[in-house]
C-alpha positions, 0 to 999 in steps of 0.5 A, a space after each residue: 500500500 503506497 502512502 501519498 503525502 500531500 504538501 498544502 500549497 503555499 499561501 501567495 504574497 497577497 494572502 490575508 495571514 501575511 496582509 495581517 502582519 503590519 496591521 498587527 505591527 501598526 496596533 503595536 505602535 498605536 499602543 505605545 504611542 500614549 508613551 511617548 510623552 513619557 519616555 520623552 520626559 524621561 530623556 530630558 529631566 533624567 538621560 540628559 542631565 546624566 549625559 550632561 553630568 558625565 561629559 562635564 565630569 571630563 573638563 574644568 567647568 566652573 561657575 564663575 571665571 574663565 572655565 565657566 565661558 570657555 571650559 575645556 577637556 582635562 581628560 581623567 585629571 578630575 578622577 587623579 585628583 579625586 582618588 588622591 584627594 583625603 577629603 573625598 576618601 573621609 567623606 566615602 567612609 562617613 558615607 559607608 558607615 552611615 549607609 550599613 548603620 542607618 539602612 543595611 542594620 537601622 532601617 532593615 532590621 527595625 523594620 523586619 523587627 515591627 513587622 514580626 511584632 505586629 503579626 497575629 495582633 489585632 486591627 486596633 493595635 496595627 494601625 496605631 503601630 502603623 500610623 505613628 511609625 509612617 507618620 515619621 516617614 511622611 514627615 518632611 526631610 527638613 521637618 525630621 531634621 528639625 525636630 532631631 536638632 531640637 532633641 539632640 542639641 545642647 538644649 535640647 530635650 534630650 539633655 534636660 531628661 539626662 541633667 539629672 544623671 549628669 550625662 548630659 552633652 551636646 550630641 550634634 557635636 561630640 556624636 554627629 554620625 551617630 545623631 544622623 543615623 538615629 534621625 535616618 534610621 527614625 525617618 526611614 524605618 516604615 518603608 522597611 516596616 511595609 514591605 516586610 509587612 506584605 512578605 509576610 502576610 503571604 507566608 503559609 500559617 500552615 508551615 509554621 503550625 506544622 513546624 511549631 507541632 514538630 517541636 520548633 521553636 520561635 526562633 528555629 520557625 524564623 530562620 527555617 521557615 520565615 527568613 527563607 521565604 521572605 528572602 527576596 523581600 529583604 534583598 529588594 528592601 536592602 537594595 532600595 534602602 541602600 540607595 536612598 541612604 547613599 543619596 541622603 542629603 537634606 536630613 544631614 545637611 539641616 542637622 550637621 552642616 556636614 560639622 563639626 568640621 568634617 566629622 559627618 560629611 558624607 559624600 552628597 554634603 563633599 560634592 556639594 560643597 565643592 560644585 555649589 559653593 567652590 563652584 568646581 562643577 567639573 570636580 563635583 560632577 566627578 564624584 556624582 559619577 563616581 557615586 552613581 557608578 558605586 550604587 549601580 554597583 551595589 543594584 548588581 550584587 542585589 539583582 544578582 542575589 534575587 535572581 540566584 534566588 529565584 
């Protein structure tokens, strides 16, 4: 018994499937269409001011005198002067020792910390927990460090509680960092506090109820069942909390100055000083590009550890 088989004729040029494809193609491009205006303003208030800071990096740009009119290419002599510079290599310490006490330990611990706390507690005692802890978050940066300066200083509230011990001192003075991670720590903690609060909402009961009848106890059913799904939660937090906390500012800059002296300037408050009130544009974009190249680092190893993760 012979088997014929039969091979469909192919569908000519012209034929509706093949017509179909640039229709398809043109709903696609209709869809993105209502995009545009947003990718637009994403190249001109974020791309362009990164272009504009990396190429400025590169020369002698000032803001006042001749390099401010005609500024010219220096090359990699920003970078020299940077990486020999003392100043910037205390003001990146300050920046790491606040970013690991005030983020990586502060923030993301008393965060996980309240969150654990709050589990199984009643709806009354959640909201009050949650409305005063985001009440600090929701505070202005100026505001929080206002009220940290009228706390900590030699006047301060703080003081009047500890004269009676006779301990007290002017902490924005002898303690700036540790003043300035307390204040970040209070600032920053609810964001912590949410994103593990909705980790751990999605953790099966069931798994911890069976671990607790196996004879586990609180903190084996932490470090067997909790921490080890809610993992991605803690490396997303660190990542964003890490970020922020590297680009702070404004909450350093009204409580310190950066003082005294330099015992608290940090990075953001150095690049400050010598773009704005040094007027070395060119030097302080040096270090903008420099800090960015060191949180894109930082967003590698977190991605990195998420997707192994996964």
């Amino acid at each position: 018994m012979t088997v014929t088989t039969v091979t469909p004729p192919s569908r000519p040029a012209g034929s509706p499937v093949l017509a179909e494809e640039p229709r398809r193609r043109g709903g696609a491009l209709r869809r993105l269409l209502p995009l545009l205006p947003a990718l637009v303003l994403l190249v001109i208030f974020m791309a362009g001011p990164i272009l504009w800071s990396l190429y400025i990096s590169f020369t002698n740009e000032t803001l006042t005198g001749s390099a401010s009119v005609d500024s010219r290419f220096v090359g990699l002599e920003n970078f020299v002067k940077l990486f020999g510079d003392d100043a910037f290599r205390n003001s990146f310490l300050l920046t790491f020792v606040f970013v690991i006490g005030s983020a990586v330990i502060g923030q993301n611990t008393l965060g996980l910390f309240i969150a654990l706390l709050q589990r199984g507690r009643g709806r009354v005692v959640r909201s009050v927990v949650n409305g005063v802890v985001i009440a600090a978050w929701v505070v202005p940066e100026v505001v929080a460090a206002a009220c940290w300066y009228s706390f900590l200083s030699e006047e301060g509230t703080l003081n009047e509680v500890l004269a009676f011990l006779g301990l007290s001192q002017d902490w924005l003075f002898t303690a700036p960092m540790l003043a300035v991670t307390l204040a970040n720590v209070w600032r920053g903690t609810a964001f912590s506090m949410l994103v593990y609060s909705a980790a751990l909402s999605d953790v099966p009961g069931d798994l911890l109820e069976a671990a607790a009848v196996d004879g586990a106890s609180g903190w084996r059913r932490f470090t067997g069942v909790t921490l080890p799904l809610i993992r991605r939660s803690i490396l997303s937090n660190l990542m964003l909390i890490t970020l922020q906390t590297l680009a702070s500012f404004g909450l350093i800059y009204a409580m310190t100055g950066g003082g005294p002296g330099t015992a608290s300037q940090t990075t953001p408050l150095y690049m400050y000083d010598q773009a704005f009130r040094y007027f070395e544009i060119g030097y302080g974009s040096a270090m903008a590009l420099v800090m960015l190249v060191i949180g894109a680092l930082f967003s590698l190893v977190y991605l990195r550890l998420i997707k192994v993760e996964t």
